[in-house]
C-alpha positions as CSV (number, residue, x, y, z in Angstrom):
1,X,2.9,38.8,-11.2
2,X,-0.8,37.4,-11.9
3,X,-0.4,33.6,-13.3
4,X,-3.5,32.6,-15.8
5,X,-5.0,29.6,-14.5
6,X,-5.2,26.5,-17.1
7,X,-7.2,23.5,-16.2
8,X,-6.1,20.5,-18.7
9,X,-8.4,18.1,-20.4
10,X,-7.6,15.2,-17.7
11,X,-8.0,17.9,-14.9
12,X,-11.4,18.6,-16.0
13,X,-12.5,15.1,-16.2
14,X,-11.1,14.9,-12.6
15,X,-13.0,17.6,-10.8
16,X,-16.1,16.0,-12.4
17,X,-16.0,13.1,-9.9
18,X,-16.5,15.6,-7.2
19,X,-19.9,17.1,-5.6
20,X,-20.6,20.5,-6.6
21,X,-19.3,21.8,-3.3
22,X,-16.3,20.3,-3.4
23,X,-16.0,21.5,-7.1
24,X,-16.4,25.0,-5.3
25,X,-13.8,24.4,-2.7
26,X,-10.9,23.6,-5.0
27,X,-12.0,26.2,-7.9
28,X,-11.8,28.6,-5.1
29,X,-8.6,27.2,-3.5
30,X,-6.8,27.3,-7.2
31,X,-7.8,30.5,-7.5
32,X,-6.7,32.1,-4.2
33,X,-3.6,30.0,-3.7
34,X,-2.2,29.9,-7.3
35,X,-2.3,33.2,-9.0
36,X,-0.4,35.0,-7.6
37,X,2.6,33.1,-6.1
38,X,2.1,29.7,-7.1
39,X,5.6,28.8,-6.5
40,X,6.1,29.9,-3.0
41,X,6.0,27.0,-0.8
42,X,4.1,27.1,2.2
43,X,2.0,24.3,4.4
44,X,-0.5,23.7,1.8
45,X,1.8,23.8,-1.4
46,X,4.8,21.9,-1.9
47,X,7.2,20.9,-5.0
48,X,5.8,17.2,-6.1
49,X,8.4,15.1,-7.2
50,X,7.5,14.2,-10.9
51,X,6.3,10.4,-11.5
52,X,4.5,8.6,-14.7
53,X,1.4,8.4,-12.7
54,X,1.0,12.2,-11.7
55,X,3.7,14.1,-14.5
56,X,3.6,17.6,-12.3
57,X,5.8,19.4,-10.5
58,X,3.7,20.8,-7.7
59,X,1.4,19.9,-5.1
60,X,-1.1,22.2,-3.9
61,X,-3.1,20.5,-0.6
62,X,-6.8,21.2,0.1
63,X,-8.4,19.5,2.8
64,X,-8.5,15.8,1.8
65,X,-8.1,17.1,-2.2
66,X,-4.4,17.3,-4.0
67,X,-4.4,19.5,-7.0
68,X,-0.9,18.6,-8.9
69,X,-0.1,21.4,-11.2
70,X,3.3,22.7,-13.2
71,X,4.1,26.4,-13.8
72,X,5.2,28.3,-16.9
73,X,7.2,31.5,-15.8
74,X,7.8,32.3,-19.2
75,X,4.5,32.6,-20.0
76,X,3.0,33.3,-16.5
77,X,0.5,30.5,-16.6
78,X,-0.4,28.0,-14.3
79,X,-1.6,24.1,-15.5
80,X,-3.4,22.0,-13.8
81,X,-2.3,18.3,-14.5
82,X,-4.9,16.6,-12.0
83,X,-7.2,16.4,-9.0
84,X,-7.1,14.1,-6.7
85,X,-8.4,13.0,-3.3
86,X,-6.5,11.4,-0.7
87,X,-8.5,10.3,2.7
88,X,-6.2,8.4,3.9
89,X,-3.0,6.9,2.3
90,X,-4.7,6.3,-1.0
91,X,-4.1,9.1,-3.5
92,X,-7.5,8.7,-5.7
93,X,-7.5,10.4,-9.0
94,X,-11.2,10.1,-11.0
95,X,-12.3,7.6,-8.8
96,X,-9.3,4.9,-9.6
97,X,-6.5,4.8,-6.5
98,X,-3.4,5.7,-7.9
99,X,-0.6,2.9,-7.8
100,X,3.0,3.9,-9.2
101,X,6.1,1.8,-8.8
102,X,7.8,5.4,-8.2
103,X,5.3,6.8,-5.1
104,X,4.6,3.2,-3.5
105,X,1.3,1.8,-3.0
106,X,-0.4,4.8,-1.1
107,X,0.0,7.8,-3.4
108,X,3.4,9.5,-1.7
């Protein structure tokens, strides 16, 4: 089944904070890892356990980027919640690292 990709408002604003190559790079990595099966775990993609500071259900890894992202069966669409960056331990969504009391201090 082919998911339609939807980036939300927030998700927009994140991918902003990124050079136009890295832009690319996750655009491209969304589109080829998520349209077609983007429920099927594998090393790169993983279920994201759901917290106040990043509300999504999925974690797609690219490089040093995290794309978080729900699916809709139903309606066969895809939503991307945010884009982040993580160098390190620091999850970094828009620029600001990410602190929640439910994924500690360094973004997990």
């Amino acid at each position: 089944m082919r998911f339609d990709i939807d980036y939300s408002t927030e998700a927009e604003r994140d991918i902003e904070w990124f050079d136009r190559g890295a832009q690319v790079l996750i655009r491209e990595a969304v589109e080829r890892q998520l349209r077609f099966e983007p429920t099927q775990a594998n090393r790169n993609r993983k279920p994201h356990r759901r917290t106040r500071a990043i509300p999504a259900d999925w974690e797609l890894r690219v490089g040093p980027f995290r794309i978080f992202y729900d699916v809709d069966t139903t309606d066969a669409t895809v939503g991307i919640v945010d884009i982040g960056y993580k160098p390190r331990e620091t999850l970094y969504v828009a620029g600001k690292p990410v602190v929640d009391a439910d994924i500690g201090p360094g973004g997990e």
